[in-house]
C-alpha positions as CSV (number, residue, x, y, z in Angstrom):
1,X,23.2,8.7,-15.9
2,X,21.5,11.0,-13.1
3,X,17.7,10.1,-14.6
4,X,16.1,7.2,-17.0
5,X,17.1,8.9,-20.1
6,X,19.9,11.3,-20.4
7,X,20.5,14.6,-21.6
8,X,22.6,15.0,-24.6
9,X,24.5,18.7,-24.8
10,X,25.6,19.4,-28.3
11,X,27.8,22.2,-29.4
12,X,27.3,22.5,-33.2
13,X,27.7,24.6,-36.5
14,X,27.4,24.4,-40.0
15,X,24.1,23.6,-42.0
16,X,23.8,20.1,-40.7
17,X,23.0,20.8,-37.2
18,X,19.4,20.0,-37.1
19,X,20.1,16.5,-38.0
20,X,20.4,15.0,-34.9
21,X,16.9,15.8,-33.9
22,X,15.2,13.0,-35.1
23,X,17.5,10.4,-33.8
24,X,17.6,11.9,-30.8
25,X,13.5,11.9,-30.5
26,X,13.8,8.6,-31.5
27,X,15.7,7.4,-28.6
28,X,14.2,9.3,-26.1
29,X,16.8,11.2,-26.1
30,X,16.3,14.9,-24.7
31,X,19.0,17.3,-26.9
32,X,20.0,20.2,-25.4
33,X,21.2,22.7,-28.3
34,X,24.1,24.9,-26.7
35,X,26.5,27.9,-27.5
36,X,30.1,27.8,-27.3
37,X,29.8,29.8,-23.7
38,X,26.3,28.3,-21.9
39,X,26.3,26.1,-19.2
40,X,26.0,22.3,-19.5
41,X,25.3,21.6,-16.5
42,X,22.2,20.0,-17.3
43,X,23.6,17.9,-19.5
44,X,24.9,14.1,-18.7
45,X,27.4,14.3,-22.2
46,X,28.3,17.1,-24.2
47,X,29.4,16.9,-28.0
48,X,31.1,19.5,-30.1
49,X,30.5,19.0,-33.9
50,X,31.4,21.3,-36.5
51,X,32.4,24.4,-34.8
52,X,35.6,26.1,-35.4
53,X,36.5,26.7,-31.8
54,X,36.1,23.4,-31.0
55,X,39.4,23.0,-28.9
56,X,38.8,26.4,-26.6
57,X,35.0,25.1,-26.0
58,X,36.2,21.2,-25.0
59,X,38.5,22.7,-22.9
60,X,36.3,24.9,-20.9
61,X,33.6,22.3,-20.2
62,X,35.9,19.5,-19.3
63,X,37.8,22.5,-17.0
64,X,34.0,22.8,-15.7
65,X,34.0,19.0,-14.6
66,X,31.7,18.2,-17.7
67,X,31.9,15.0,-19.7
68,X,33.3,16.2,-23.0
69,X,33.0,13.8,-25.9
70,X,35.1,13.3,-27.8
71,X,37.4,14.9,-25.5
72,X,39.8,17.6,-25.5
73,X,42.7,15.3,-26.4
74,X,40.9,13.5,-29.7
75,X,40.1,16.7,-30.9
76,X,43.7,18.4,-30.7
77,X,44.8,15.0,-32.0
78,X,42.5,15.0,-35.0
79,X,44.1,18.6,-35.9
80,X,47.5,17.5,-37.0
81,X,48.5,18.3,-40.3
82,X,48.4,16.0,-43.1
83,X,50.2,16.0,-46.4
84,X,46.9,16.6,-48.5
85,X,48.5,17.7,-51.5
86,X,49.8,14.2,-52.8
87,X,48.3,13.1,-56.1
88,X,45.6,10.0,-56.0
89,X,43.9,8.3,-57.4
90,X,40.6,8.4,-55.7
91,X,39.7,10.9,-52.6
92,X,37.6,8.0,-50.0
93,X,35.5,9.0,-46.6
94,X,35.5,6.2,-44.1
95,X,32.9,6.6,-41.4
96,X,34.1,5.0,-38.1
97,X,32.0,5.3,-34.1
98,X,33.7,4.2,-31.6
99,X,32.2,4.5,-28.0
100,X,34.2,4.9,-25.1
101,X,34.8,1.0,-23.9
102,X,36.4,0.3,-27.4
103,X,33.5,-1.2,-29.5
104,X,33.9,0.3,-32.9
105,X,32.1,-0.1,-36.5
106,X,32.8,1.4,-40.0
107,X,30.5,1.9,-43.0
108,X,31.3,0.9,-46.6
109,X,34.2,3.4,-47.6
110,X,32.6,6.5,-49.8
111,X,34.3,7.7,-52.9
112,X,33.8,11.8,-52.8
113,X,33.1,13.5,-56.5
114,X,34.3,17.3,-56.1
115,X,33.6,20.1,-59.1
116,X,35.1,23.2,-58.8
117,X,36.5,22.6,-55.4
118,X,33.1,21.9,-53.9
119,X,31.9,18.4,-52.9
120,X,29.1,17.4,-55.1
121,X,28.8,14.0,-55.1
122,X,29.1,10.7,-53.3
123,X,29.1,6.7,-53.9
124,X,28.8,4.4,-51.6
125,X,31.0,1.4,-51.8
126,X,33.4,4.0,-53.0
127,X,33.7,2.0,-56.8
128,X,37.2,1.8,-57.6
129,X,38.3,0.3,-54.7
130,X,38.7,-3.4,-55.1
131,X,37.4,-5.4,-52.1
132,X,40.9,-5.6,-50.9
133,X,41.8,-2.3,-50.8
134,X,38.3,-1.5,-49.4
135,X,38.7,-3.5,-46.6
136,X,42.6,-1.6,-46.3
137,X,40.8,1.8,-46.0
138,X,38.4,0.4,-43.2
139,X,40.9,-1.0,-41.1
140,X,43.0,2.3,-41.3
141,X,40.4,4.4,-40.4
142,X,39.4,2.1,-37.5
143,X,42.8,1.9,-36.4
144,X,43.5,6.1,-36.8
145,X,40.3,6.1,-34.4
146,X,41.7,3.9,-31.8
147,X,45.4,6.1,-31.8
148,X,43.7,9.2,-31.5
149,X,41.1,7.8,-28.8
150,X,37.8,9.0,-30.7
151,X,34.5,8.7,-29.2
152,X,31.5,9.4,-31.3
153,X,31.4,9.1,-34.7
154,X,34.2,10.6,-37.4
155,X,35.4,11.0,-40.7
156,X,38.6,9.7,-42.0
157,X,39.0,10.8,-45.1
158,X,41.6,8.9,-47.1
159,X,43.8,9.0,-50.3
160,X,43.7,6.2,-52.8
161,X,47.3,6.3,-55.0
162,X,47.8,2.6,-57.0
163,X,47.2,0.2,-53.9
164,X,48.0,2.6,-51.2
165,X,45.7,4.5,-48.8
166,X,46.9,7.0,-47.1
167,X,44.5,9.4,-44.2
168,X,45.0,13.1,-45.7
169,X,42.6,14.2,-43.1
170,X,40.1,13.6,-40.0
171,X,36.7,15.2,-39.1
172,X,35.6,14.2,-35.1
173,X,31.8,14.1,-36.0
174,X,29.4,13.5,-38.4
175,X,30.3,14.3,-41.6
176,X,28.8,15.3,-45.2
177,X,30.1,12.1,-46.8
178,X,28.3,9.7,-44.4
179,X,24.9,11.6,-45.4
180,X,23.9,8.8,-47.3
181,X,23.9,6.6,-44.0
182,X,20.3,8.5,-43.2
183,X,18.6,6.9,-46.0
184,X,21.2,4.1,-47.1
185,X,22.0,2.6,-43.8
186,X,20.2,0.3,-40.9
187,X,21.7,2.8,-38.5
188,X,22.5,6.6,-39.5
189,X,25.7,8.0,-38.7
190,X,23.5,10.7,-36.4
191,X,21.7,7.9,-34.6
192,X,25.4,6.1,-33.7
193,X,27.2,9.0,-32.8
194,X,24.4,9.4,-29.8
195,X,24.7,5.7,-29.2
196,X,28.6,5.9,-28.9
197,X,28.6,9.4,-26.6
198,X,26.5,7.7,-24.8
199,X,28.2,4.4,-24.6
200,X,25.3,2.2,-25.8
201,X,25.7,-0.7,-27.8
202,X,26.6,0.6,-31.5
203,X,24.0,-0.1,-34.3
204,X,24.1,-2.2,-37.6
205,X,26.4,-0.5,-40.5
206,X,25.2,-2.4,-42.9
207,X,23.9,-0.9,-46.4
208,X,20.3,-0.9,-47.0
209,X,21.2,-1.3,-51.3
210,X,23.9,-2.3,-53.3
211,X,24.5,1.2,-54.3
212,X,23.9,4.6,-52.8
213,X,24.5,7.9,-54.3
214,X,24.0,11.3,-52.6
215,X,24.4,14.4,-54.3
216,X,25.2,18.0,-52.4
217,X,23.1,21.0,-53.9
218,X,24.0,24.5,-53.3
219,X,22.5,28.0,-53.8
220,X,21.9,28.9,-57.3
221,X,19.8,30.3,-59.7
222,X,16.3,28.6,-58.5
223,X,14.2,31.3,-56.1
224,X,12.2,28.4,-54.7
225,X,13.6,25.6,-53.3
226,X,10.4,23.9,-53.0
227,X,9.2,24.4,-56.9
228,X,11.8,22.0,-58.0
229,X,9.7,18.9,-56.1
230,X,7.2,18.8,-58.3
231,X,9.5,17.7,-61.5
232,X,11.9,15.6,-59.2
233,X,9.3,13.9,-57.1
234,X,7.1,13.2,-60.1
235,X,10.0,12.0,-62.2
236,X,12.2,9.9,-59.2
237,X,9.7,8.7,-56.4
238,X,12.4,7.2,-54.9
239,X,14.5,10.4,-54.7
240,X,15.2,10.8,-50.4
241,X,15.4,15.3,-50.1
242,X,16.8,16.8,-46.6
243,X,16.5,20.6,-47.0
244,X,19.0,22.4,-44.4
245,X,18.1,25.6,-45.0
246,X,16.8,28.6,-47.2
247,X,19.9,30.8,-48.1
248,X,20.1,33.1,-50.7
249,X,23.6,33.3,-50.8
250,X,25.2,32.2,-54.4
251,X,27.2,28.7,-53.8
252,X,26.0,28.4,-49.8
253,X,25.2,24.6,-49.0
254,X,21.5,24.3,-48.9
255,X,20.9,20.0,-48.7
256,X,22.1,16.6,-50.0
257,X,19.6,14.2,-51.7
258,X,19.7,10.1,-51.9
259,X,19.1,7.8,-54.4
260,X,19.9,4.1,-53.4
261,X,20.0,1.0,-56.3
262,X,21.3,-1.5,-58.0
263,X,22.3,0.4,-61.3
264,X,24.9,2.8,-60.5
265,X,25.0,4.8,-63.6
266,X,21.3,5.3,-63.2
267,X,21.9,6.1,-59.5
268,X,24.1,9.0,-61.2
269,X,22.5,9.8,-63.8
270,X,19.3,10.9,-62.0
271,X,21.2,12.2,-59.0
272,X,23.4,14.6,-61.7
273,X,19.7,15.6,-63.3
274,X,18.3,16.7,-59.7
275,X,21.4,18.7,-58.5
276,X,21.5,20.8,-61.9
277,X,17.8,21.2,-61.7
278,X,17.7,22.1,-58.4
279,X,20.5,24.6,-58.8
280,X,19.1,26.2,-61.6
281,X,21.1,24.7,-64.6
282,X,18.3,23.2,-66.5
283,X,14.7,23.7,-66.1
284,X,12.0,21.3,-68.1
């Protein structure tokens, strides 16, 4: 690295992009938010997360001599198609970093709940995977990492049909389903993929609970975003909120929330009661 602590470049779209901020701060870490086209010259890595012209914009900086991660290669990689129309059993999210000497971790696998085509929930250990089967999904997506040479942290996001696991699809970066690593995890899935960019030693995976739930809300029919607190706070202390943005487009992706435990069904329960409240769908 040219000085004492290095400048991380990151290339990123989508809601989530302000949540590498605080791991970054914590770290030490000076984040350098960039467009597709600006410079990184200042920069010691550059990431690209969540942008849909990923490929052209790896391509340019590593044409530019810049250190690209993951690279151009993982990312074209990552893009082949998958059958993801096969019938299953369970939809899982395996979280896998990997940092450029070959060190690599997982997370529990996370079961994804979708209703009407958008993902709404998430449990983590995904809950009908046996410990077997669990431990099948992991390897997969640590072995689908290695073959496509990820660096950084991504999302392998696996079908479950009988006993058989099969990767229907791959996101190179942090992903919605490993939200739940923020409040549920020793090390976030933000706070790895800096360490394994920047090819420090990768963090503890390990879950914080025996259960942790995490619940997507979109725009709705609630005008204030920040009204709903009062109720949810008041009636779930333990309730973890990470507003993305105000929108007021119908069905935009506003935030997630976290509720970790050892009662699942409550887990669910109360996370179900704050997405519909939140939304709009009840009001008390």
């Amino acid at each position: 690295m040219s000085k004492t602590f290095p400048t991380v470049g990151i290339v990123a779209g989508g809601p989530m992009a302000g949540m590498y901020v605080s791991s970054a701060s914590s770290l030490g870490i000076d984040l350098l938010y960039l467009d597709p086209q600006d410079s990184a010259a200042k920069c010691d890595v550059v990431t690209i997360v969540g942008t849909s012209n990923s490929l052209t914009t790896a391509k340019r900086l590593e044409a530019a001599g810049v250190t690209v991660r993951p690279t151009f290669s993982a990312i074209s990689l990552s893009k082949d198609r998958f059958n993801s129309e096969i019938e299953q059993d369970a939809h899982v999210s395996v979280m896998v970093a990997r940092s450029p000497h070959g060190q690599a971790t997982t997370w529990a696998p996370t079961e994804i709940l979708k209703s009407g085509g958008k993902w709404r929930m998430s449990i983590t250990p995904a809950p009908h995977l046996s410990d077997v089967l669990q431990e099948k999904t992991q390897q997969l997506a640590l072995d689908y990492s290695a073959a496509v040479g990820a660096v950084g942290v991504i999302a392998v996001e696996i079908s479950i049909k009988t006993e058989e696991a099969i990767v229907v699809n791959a996101q190179m970066h942090p992903h919605s389903s490993g939200n739940w690593t923020v409040d549920g995890s020793v090390t976030n899935q933000y706070e790895q993929h800096l360490r394994a960019i920047l090819d420090l030693p990768l963090g503890d995976p390990s879950m914080l609970a025996k259960y942790v739930v995490t619940g997507n809300f979109y725009c709705g029919d609630k005008p204030n975003m920040y009204r709903p607190y009062l109720h949810l706070m008041a009636r779930t202390p333990a309730l973890k909120f990470h507003q993305y943005k105000n929108s007021s487009v119908p069905g935009e992706l506003m935030g997630h929330i976290t509720l970790a435990g050892n009662d699942l069904s409550e887990l669910v329960e109360e996370i179900e009661h704050a997405l519909e409240y939140m939304q709009g769908q009840i009001d008390e």
